[in-house]
Backbone as JSON Lines, residues from 0, in Angstrom:
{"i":0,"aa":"X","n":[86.01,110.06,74.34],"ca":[87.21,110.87,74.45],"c":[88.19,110.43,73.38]}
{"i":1,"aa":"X","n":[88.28,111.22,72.68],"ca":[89.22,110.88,71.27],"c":[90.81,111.24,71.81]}
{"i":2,"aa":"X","n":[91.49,110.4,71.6],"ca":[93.02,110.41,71.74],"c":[93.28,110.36,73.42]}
{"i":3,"aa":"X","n":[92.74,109.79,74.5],"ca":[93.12,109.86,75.93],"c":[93.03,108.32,75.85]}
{"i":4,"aa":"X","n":[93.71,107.9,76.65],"ca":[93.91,107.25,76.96],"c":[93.15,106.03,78.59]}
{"i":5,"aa":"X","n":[93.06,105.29,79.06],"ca":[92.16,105.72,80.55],"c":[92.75,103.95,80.62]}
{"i":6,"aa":"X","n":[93.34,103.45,82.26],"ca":[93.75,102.13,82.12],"c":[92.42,101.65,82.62]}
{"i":7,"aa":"X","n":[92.97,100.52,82.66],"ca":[91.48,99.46,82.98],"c":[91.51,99.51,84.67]}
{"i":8,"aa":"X","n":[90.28,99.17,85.25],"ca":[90.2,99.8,86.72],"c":[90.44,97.99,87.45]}
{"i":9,"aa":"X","n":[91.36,97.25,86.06],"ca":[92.05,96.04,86.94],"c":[93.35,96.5,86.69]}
{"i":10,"aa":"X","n":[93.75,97.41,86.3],"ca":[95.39,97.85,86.19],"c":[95.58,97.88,87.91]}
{"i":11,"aa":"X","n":[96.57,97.89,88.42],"ca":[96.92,97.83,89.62],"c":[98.44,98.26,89.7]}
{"i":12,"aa":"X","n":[98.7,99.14,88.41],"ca":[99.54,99.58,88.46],"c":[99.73,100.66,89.91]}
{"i":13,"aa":"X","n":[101.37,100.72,90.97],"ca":[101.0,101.6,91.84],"c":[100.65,101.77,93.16]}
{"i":14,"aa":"X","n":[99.83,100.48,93.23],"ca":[99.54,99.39,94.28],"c":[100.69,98.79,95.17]}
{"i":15,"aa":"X","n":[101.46,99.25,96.16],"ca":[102.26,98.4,96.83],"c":[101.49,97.41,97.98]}
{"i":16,"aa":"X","n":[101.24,96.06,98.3],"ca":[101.08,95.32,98.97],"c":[102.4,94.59,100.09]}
{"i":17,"aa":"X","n":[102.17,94.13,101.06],"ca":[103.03,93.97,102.11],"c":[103.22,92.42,102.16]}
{"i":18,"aa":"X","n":[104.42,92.34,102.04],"ca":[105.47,90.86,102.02],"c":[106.15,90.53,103.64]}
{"i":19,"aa":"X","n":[105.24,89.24,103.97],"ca":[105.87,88.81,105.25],"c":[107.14,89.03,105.36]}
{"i":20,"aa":"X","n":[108.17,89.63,105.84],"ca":[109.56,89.0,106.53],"c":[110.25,87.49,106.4]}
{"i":21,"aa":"X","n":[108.89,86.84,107.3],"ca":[109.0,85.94,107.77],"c":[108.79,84.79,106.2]}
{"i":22,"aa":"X","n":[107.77,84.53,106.14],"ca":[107.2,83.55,104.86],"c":[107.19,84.06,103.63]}
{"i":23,"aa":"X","n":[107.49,85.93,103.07],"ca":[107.35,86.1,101.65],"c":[106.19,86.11,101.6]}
{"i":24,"aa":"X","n":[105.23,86.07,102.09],"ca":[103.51,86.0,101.42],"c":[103.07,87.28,101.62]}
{"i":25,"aa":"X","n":[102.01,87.44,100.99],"ca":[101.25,88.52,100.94],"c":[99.75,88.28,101.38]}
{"i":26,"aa":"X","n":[99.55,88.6,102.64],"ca":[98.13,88.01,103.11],"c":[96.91,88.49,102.55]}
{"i":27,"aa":"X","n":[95.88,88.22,102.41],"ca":[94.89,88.61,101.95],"c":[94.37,90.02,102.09]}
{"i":28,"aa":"X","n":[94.16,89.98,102.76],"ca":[93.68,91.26,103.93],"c":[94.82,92.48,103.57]}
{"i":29,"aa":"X","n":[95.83,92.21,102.87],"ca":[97.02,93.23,102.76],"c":[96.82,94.02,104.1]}
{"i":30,"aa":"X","n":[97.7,95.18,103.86],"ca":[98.0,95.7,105.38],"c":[97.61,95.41,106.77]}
{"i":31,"aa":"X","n":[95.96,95.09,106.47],"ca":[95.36,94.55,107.6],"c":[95.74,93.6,108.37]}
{"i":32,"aa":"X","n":[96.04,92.66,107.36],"ca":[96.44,91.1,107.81],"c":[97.64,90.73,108.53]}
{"i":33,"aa":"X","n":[98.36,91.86,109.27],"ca":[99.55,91.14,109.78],"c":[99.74,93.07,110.73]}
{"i":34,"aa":"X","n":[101.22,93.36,111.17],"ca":[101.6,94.06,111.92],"c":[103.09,94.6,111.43]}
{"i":35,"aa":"X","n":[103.58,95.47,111.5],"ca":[104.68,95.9,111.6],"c":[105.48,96.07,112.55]}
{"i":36,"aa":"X","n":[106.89,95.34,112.58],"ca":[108.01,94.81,113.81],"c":[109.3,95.67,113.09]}
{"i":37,"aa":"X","n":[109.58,96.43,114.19],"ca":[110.69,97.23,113.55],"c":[110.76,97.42,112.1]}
{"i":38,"aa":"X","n":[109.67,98.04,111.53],"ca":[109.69,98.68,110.16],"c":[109.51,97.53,109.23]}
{"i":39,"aa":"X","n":[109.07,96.08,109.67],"ca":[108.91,95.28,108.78],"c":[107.68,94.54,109.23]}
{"i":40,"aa":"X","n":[107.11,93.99,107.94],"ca":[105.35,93.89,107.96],"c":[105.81,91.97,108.28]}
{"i":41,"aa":"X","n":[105.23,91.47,109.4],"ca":[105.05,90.49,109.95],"c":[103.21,89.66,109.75]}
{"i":42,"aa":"X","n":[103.49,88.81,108.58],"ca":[101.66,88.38,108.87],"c":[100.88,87.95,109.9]}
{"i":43,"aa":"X","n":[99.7,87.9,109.83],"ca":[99.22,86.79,111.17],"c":[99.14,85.65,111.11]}
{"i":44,"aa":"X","n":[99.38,85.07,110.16],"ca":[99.82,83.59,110.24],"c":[101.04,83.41,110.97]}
{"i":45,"aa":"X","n":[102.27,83.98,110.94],"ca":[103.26,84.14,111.41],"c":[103.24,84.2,112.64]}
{"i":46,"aa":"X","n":[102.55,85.65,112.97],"ca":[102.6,86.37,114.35],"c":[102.05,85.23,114.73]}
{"i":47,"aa":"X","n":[100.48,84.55,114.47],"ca":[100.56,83.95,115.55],"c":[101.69,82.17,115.69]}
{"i":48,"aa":"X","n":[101.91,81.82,114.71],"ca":[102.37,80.64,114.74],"c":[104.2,80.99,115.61]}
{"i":49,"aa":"X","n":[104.47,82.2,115.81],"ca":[105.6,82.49,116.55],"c":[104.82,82.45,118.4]}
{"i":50,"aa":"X","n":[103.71,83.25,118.61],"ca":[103.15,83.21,119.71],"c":[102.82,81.67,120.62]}
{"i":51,"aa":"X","n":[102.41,80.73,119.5],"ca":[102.08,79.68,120.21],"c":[103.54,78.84,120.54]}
{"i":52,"aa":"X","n":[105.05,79.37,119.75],"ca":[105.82,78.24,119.55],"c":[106.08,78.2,121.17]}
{"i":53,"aa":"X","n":[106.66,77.0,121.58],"ca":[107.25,76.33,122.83],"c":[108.65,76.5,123.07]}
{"i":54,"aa":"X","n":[109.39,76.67,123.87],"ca":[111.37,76.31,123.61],"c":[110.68,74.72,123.72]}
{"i":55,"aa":"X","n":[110.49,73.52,123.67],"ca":[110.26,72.09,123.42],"c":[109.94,71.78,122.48]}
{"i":56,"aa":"X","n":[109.45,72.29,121.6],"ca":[108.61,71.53,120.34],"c":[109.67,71.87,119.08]}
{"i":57,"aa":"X","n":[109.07,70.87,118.44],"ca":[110.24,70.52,117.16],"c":[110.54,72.06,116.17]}
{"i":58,"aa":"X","n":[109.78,72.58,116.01],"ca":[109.69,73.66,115.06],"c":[110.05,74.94,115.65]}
{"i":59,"aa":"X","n":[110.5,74.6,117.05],"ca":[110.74,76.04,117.92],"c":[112.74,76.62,116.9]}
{"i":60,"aa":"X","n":[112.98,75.97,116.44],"ca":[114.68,76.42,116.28],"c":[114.11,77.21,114.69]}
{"i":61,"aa":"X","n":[113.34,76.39,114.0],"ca":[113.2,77.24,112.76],"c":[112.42,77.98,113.01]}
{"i":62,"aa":"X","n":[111.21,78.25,113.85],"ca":[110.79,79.49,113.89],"c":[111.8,80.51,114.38]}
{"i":63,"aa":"X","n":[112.44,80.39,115.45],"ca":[113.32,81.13,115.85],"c":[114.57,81.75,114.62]}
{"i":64,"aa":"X","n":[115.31,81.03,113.85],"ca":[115.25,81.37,112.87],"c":[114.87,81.89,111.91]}
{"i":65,"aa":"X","n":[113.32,81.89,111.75],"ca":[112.75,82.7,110.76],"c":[112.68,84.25,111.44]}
{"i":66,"aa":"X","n":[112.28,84.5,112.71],"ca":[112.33,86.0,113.67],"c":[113.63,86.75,113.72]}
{"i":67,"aa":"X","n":[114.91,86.06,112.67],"ca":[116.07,86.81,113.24],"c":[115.76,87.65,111.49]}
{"i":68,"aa":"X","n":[115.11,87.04,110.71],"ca":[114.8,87.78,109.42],"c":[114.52,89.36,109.8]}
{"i":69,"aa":"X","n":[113.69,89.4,110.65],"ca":[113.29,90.93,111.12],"c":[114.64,91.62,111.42]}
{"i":70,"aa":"X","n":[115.69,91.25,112.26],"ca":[116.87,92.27,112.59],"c":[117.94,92.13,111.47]}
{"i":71,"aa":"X","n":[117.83,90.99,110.64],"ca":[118.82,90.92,109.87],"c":[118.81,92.15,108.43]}
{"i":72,"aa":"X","n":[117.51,92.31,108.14],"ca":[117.3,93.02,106.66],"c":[117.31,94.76,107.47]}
């Protein structure tokens, strides 16, 4: 094809992928890998590391903290 142009089929131009709330990451699995909480994409690393937290255990105040990310944006 003389004068066209064609991108490379690693362009990924176009491509939107889904950014935890919570951690900023982008899970592997894209869309798959996590859930949407009031219009915002929550991973499963997250989801579950919020499921197991305790009100006792040390990391319960910053997780809790990280879940107010969802109502705040």
């Amino acid at each position: 094809m003389v004068g066209s142009r064609r991108r490379p089929a690693t362009d990924k131009k176009g491509i939107l992928l889904p950014v935890c709330v919570v951690c900023d990451q982008t899970p592997p699995l894209g869309i798959a890998g996590g859930i949407l909480v009031s219009g915002h994409f929550l991973c499963t690393r997250c989801e579950e590391e919020i499921v197991r937290a305790r009100v006792g255990d040390s990391g319960y105040c910053q997780i809790k903290e990280k879940i107010k990310k969802i109502w705040r944006c």
